[in-house]
DRENDO-1510 file (C-alpha; in Angstrom, 1 decimal, always signed):
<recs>
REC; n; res; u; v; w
REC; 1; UNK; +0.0; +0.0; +0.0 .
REC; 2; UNK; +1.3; +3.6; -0.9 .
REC; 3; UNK; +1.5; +6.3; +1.8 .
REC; 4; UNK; +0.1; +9.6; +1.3 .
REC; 5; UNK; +0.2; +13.0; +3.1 .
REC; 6; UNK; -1.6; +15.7; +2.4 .
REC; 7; UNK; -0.6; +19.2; +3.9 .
REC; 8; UNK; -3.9; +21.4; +3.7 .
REC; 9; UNK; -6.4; +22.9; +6.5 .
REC; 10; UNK; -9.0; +21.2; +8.5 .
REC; 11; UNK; -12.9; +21.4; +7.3 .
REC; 12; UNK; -15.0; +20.8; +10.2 .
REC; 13; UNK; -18.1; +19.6; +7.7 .
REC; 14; UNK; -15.6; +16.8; +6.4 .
REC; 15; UNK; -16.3; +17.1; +3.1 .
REC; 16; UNK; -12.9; +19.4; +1.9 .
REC; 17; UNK; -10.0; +19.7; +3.1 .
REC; 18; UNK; -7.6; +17.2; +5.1 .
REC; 19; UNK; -11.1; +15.6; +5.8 .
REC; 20; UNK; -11.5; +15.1; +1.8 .
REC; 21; UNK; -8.2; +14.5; +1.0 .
REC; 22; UNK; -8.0; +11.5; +3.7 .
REC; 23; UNK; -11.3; +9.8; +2.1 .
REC; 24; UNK; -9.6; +10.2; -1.3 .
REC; 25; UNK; -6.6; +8.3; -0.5 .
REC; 26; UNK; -8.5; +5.8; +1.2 .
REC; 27; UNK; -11.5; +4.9; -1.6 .
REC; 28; UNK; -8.2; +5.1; -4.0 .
REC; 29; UNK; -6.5; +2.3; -1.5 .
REC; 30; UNK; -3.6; +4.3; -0.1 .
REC; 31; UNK; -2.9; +5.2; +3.3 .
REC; 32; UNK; -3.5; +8.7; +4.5 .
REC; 33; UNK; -1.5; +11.4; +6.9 .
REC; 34; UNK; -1.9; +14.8; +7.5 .
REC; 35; UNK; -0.4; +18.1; +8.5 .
REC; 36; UNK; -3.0; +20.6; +9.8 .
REC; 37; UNK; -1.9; +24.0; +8.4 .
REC; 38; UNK; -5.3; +25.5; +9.6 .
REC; 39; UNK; -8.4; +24.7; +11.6 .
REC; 40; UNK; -11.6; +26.3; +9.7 .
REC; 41; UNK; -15.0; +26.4; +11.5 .
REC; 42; UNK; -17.2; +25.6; +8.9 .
REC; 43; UNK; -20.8; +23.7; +7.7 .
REC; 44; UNK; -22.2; +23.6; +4.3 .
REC; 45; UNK; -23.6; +27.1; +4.1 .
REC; 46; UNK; -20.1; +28.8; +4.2 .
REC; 47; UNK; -16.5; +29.4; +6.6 .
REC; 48; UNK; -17.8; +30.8; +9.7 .
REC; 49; UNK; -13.9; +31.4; +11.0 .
REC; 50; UNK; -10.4; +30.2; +10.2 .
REC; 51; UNK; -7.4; +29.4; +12.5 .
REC; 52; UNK; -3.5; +29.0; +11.5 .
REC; 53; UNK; -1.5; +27.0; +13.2 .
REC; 54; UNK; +2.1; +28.2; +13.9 .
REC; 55; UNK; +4.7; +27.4; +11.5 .
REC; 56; UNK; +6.6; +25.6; +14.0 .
REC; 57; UNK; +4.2; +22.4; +14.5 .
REC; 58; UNK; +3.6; +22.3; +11.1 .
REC; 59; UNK; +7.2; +21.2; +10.5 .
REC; 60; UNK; +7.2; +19.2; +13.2 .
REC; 61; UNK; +4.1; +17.6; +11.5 .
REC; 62; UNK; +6.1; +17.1; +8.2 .
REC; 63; UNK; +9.5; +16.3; +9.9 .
REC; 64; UNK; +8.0; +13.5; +11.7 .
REC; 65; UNK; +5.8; +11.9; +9.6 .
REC; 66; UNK; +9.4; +12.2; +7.3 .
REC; 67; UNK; +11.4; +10.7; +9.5 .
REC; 68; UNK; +9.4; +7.6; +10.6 .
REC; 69; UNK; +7.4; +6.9; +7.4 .
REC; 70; UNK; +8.4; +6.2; +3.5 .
REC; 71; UNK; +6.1; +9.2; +1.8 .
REC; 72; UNK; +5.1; +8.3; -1.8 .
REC; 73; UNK; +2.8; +11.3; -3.0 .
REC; 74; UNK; +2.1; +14.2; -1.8 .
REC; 75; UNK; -0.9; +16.9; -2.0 .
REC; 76; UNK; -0.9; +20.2; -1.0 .
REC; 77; UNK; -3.8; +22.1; -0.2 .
REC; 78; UNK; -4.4; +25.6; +1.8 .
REC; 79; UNK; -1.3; +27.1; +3.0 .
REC; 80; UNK; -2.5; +30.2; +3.8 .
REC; 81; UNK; +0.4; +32.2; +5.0 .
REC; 82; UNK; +4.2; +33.3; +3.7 .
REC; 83; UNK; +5.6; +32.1; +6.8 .
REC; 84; UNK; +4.0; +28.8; +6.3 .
REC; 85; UNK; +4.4; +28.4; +2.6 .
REC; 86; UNK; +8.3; +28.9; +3.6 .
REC; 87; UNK; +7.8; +26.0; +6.5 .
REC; 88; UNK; +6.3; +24.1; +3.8 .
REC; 89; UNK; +8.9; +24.5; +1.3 .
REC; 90; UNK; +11.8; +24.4; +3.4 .
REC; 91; UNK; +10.8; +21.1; +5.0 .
REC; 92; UNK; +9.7; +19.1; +1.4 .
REC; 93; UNK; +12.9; +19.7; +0.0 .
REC; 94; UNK; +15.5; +19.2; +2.8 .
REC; 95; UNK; +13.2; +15.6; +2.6 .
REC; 96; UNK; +13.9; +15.3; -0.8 .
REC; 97; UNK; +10.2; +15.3; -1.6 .
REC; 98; UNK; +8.5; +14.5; -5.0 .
REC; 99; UNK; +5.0; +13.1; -6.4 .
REC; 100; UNK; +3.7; +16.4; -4.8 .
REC; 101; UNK; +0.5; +17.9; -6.5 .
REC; 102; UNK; -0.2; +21.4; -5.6 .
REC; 103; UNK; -4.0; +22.6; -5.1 .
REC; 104; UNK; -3.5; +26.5; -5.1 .
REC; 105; UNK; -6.3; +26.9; -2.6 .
REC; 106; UNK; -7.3; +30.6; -2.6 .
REC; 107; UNK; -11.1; +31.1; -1.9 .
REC; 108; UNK; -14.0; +29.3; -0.7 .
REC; 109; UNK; -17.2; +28.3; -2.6 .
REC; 110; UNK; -18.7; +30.9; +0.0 .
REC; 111; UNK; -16.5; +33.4; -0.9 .
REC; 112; UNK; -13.6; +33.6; +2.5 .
REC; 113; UNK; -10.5; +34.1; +1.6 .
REC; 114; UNK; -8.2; +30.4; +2.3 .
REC; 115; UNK; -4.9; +32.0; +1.0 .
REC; 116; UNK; -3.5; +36.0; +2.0 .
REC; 117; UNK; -3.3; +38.2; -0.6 .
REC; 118; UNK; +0.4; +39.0; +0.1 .
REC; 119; UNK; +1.3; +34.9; +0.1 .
REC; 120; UNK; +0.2; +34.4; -3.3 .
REC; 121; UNK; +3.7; +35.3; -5.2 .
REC; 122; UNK; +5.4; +33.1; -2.2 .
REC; 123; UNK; +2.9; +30.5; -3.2 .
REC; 124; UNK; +4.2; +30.8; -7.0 .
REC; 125; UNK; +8.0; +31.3; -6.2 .
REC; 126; UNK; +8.5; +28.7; -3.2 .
REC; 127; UNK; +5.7; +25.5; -3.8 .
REC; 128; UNK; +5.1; +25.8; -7.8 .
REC; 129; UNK; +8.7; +24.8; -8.6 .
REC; 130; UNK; +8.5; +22.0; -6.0 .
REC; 131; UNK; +5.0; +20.9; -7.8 .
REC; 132; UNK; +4.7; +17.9; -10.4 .
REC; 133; UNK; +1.2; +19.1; -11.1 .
REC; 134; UNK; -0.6; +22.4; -10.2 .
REC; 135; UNK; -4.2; +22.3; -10.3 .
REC; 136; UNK; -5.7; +25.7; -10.1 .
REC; 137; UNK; -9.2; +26.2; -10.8 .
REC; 138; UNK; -10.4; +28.9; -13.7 .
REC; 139; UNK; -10.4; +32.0; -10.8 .
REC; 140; UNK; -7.3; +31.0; -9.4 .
REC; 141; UNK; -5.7; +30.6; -12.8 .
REC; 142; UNK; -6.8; +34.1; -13.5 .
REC; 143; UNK; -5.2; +35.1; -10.4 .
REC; 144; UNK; -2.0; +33.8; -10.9 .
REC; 145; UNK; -1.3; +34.9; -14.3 .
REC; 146; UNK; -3.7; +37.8; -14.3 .
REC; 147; UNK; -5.1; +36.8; -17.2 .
REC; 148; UNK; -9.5; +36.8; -18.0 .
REC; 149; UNK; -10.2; +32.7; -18.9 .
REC; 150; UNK; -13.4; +32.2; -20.2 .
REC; 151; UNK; -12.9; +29.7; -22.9 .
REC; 152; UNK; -10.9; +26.5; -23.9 .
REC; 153; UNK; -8.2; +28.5; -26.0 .
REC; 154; UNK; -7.3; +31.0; -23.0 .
REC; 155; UNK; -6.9; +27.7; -20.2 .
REC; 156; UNK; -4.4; +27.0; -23.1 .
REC; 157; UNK; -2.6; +29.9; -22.9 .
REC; 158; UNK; -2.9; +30.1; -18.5 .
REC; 159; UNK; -1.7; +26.6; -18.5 .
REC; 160; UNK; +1.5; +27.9; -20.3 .
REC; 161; UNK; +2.3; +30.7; -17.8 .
REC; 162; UNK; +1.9; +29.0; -15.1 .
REC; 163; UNK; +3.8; +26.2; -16.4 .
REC; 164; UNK; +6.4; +29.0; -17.2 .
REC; 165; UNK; +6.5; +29.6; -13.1 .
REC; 166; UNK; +8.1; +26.2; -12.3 .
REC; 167; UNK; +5.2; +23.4; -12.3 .
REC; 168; UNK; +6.4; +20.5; -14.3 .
REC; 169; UNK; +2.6; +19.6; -15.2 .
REC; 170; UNK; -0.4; +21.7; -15.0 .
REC; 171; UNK; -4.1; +20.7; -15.0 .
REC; 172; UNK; -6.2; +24.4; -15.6 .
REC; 173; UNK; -9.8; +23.2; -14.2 .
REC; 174; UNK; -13.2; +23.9; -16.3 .
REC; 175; UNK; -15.7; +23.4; -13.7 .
REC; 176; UNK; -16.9; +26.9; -13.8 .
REC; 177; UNK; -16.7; +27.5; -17.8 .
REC; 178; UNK; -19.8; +27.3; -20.0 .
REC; 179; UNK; -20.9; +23.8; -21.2 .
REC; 180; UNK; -19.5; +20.9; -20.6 .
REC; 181; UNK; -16.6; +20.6; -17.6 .
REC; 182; UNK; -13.4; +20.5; -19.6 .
REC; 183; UNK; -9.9; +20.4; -17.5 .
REC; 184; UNK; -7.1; +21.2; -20.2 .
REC; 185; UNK; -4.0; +19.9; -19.2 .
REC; 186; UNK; -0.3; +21.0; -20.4 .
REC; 187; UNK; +3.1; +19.2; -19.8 .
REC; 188; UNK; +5.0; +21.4; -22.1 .
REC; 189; UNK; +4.9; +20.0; -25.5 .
REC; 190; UNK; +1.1; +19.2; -25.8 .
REC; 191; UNK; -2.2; +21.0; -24.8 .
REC; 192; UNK; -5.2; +17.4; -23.8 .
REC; 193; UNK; -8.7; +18.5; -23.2 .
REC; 194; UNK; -10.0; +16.3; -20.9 .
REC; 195; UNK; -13.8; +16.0; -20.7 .
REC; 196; UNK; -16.5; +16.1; -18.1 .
REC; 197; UNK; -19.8; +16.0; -18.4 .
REC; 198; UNK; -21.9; +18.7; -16.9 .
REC; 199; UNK; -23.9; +17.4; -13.8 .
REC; 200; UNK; -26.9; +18.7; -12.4 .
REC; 201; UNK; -26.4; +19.4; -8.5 .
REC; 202; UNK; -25.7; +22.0; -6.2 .
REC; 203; UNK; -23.5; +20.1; -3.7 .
REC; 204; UNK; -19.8; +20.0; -5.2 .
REC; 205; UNK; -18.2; +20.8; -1.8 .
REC; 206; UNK; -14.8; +19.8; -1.6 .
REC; 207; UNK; -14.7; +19.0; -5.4 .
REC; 208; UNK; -10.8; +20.8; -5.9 .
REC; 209; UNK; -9.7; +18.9; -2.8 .
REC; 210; UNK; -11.2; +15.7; -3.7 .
REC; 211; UNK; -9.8; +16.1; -7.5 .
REC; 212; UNK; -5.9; +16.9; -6.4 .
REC; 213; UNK; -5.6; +14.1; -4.1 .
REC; 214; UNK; -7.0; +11.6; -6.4 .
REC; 215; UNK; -4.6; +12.9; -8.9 .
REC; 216; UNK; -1.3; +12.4; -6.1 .
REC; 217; UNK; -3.1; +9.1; -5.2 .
REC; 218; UNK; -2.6; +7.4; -9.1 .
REC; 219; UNK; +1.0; +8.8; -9.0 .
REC; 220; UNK; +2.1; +7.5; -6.5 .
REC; 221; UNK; +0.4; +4.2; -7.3 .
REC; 222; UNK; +2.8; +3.9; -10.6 .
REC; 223; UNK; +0.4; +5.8; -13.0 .
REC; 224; UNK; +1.8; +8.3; -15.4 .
REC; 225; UNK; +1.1; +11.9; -14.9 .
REC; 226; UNK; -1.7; +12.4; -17.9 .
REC; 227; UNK; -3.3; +9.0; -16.8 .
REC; 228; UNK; -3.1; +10.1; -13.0 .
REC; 229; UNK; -4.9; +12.8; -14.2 .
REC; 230; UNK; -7.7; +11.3; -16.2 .
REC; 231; UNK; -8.4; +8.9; -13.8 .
REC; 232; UNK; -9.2; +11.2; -10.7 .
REC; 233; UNK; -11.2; +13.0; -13.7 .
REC; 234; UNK; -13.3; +9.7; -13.5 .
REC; 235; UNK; -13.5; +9.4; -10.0 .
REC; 236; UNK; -14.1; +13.0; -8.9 .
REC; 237; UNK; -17.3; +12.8; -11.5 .
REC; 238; UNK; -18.3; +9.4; -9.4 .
REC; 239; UNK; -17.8; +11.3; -6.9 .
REC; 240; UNK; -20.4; +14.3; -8.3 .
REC; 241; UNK; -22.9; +12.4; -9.7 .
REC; 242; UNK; -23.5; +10.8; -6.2 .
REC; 243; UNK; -23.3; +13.8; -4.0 .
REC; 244; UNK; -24.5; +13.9; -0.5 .
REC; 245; UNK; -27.7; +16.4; +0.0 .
REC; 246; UNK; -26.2; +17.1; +3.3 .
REC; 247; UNK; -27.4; +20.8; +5.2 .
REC; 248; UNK; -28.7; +23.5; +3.9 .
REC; 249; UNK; -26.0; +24.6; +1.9 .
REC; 250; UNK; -23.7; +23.1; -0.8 .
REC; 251; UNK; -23.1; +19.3; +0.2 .
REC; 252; UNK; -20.1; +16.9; -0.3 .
REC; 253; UNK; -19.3; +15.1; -2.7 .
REC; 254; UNK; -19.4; +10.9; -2.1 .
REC; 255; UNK; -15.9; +9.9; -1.6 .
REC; 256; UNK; -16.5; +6.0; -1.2 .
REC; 257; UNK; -19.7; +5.7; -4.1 .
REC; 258; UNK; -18.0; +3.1; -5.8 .
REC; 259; UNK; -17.3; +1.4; -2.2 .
REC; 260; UNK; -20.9; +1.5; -1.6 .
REC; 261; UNK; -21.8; +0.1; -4.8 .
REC; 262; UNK; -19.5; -2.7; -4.5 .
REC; 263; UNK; -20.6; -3.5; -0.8 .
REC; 264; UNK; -24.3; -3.1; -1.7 .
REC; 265; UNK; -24.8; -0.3; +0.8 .
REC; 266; UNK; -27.8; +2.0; +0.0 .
REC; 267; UNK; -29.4; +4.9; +0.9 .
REC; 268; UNK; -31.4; +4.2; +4.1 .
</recs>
């Protein structure tokens, strides 16, 4: 079994976050760790309040976890500040880190801001070079290379900036564009549109989250990048098309569907 950590903030709903990344690894049969780079008080109607924790136990977090335990992926979620983007950093590659898939986590769905305004150019100059695959979504894509994306042909031209920053791999997300849900991804030599179909349902909570660490999961299970990346396009659809009406708000998406189906489990 392949161990995977993912470095990202708490979601006290369970369905983003460390919470989401854990159930990834675990319907993908991998073994899951995390280090807590932020507490959020949360339910499915938005982020009520948000909590760092101090860069110094999130190295120890890493540095143990390192030391003890062979680490074969990593995903890397909400990293909110420059002092712990630098923890972050500093730690992954005095460990000689790699598989590590970066989810540039900026905003939430409700609209509170996961990543400081003055950390994003850290973000880009410390973790992107570190990254094997970046996966921002279309607003965070426009944030990074200040570009308007509204359309296949201009995730084309993002993917290539921010490939230009130091990711070796980059997956631009099409959840929010018009039509059908197209992720384009770029390794640079080749642009693949990878397709999605649009589904109808209000409770994609967690959806980013969920996505990346799928994508670190098939890595570090042996699978090339581009395959790593279509398959956790598969499963994050599952996923979708079996959302949990959970609260009042936007529910999660359904981590172990396929688990269920197998296993016979229904609703009620």
């Amino acid at each position: 079994m392949k161990n995977l950590l993912t470095i990202a903030g708490s979601d006290s709903c369970g369905g983003a976050g460390i919470q989401a990344d854990l159930k990834t690894f675990s319907a993908l049969g991998t073994y899951g760790m995390s280090v807590i780079t932020a507490v959020t008080a949360q339910n499915t109607t938005g982020v009520v309040s948000v909590r760092e924790m101090d860069a110094d136990i999130v190295r120890e977090q890493i540095e143990c976890l390192f030391d003890d335990i062979e680490i074969h992926g990593i995903k890397i979620g909400m990293v909110s500040s420059i002092e712990i983007i630098d923890t972050v950093a500093e730690c992954l590659i005095r460990k000689k880190a790699d598989n590590i898939v970066l989810d540039p986590v900026m905003i939430s769905k409700s609209g509170c801001p996961l990543l400081k305004p003055e950390s994003r150019q850290a973000l880009v100059n410390k973790l992107f070079p570190l990254a094997l695959v970046v996966t921002p979504n279309l607003f965070e894509a426009e944030v990074i290379t200040g570009m308007k994306i509204e359309t296949p042909d201009q995730m084309e031209k993002a993917a290539v900036e921010i490939r230009g920053m130091g990711a070796r791999n980059v997956v631009v997300k099409g959840g929010h564009l018009e039509g059908s849900a197209t992720d384009v991804f770029y390794d640079g030599k080749s642009f693949i549109h990878i397709q999605g179909a649009r589904i109808d349902t209000k409770n994609t909570h967690g959806t980013g989250c969920t996505f990346s660490s799928a994508i670190a999961a098939f890595i570090a299970k042996g699978n090339p990048v581009l395959q790593a990346v279509r398959l956790a396009k598969g499963y994050i659809n599952g996923a979708i098309e079996n959302s949990i009406a959970l609260g009042h708000g936007v529910g999660p998406t359904h981590h172990f569907y396929d688990l269920y189906r197998k296993a016979g489990v229904v609703d009620g």
